[in-house]
N, C-alpha and C positions, 0 to 999 in steps of 0.2 A: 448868673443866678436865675435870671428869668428865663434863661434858656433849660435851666433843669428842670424846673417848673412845670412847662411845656412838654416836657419828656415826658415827666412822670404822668400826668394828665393824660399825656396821650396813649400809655402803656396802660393805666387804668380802663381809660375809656375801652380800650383793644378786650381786655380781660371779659369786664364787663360784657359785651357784645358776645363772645364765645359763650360764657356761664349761663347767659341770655336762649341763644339758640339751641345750646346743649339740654338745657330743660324744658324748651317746650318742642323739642324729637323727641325726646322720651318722653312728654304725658302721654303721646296717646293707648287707650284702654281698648283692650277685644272686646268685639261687640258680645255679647250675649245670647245664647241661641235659647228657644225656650225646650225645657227636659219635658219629654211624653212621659206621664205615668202609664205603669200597668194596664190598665184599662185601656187610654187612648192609643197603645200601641199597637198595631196590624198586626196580624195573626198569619205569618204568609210561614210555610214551611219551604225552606230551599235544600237543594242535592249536596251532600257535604262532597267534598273537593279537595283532597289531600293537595297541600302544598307541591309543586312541583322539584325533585332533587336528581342533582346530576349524578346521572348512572353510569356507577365503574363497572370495568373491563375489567372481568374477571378471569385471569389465566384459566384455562383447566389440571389439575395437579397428576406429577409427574409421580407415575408409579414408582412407589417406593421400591428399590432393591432388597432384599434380605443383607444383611450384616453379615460379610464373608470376612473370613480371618484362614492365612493360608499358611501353612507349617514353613519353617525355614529348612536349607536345604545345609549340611555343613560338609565339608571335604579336606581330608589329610592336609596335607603339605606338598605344597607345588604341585598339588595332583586335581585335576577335574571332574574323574571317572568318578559314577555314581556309586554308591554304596549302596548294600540290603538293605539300610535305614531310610538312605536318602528315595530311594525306588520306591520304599512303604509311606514314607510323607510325602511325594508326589502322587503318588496314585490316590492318597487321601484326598489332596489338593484336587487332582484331573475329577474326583467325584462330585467335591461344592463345584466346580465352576461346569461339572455335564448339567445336574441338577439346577444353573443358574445363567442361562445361556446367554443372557446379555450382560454379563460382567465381562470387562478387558481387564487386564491385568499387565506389569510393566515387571519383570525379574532383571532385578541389580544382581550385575556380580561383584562381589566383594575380597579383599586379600587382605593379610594381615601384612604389617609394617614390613619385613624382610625383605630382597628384592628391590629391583630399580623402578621408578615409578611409571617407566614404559612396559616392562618386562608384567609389573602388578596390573596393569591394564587389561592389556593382552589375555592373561592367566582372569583375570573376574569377566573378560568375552566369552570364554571356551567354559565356564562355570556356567553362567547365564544361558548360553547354549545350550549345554547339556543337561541343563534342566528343562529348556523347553523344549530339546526335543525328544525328551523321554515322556514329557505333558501331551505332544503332538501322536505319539505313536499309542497314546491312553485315548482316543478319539479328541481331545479340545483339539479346535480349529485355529492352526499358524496364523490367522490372521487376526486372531482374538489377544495375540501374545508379543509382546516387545520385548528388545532385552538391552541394559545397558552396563557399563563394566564403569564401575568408580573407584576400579583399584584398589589403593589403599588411603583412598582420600575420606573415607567413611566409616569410618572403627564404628563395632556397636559397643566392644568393651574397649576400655583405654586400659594400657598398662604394657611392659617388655615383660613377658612370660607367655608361656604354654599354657594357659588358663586365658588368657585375653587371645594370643594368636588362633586358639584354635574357633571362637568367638566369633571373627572376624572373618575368618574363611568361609564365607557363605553365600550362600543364591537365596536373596532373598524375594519374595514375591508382594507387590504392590498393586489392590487395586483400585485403578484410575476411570 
């Protein structure tokens, strides 16, 4: 019992000391500085001095293209030869891109579902071709023109008829 006694005494005394030291860290007060009035204050005019702010790099902007939009090219059945149509919406096309000489351009050729998916390949090469190189022989420059074939892997209309196949049969023009 006397031994508790002593505990608690001494846990007291412990507290005590902390609450002790802990308030008189915290009294002390900022000193005071004394406030100039109007009057007593110096009259000095100084150079104003914009804050210093980190300067961005500013790209220079990339000249805008014109907004070209290029007619599709459509063709028969298993057939690539160009048509009166197709010659007049190429030649439309060879005029936006004479007119706009740093546009590339990328002409998909496209098949409708019929056919084996090697044979539909092949057939939207010889489409794509022969669009561009009825584009090539309108003055654009072959080097301005790519061409890829995505068969029949690329429907623009879905469906089994002669309204969708003939849809799908195209050279299309994309530019990139």
């Amino acid at each position: 019992m006397v031994l508790d006694k002593k505990r608690v005494t001494l846990v007291v005394l412990v507290i005590a000391v902390f609450l002790v030291t802990l308030v008189t860290a915290c009294s002390t007060t900022p000193k005071e500085e004394p406030v100039a009035t109007p009057a007593e204050q110096p009259t000095q005019v100084t150079e104003y001095k914009p804050a210093e702010k980190p300067v961005a790099v500013v790209e220079p902007a990339k000249p805008q293209m014109a907004v070209v939009e290029l007619g599709d090219v459509y063709f028969a059945f298993d057939m690539y030869s160009l048509s009166a149509e197709s010659r007049a919406t190429l030649a439309d096309n060879a005029d936006i891109l004479l007119a706009n000489p740093g546009t590339m351009i990328t002409i998909e050729g496209h098949c409708d579902e019929r056919g084996t998916e090697e044979y539909n390949l092949g057939l939207g090469e010889r489409r794509a071709s022969s669009a561009k190189n009825y584009l090539v022989s309108l003055g654009v420059s072959a080097s301005r023109i790519k061409t890829i074939s995505y068969g029949e892997e690329r429907p623009f209309q879905w469906g089994h008829d002669e309204n969708a196949w003939s849809q799908n049969r195209r050279a299309h023009s994309v530019v990139r």
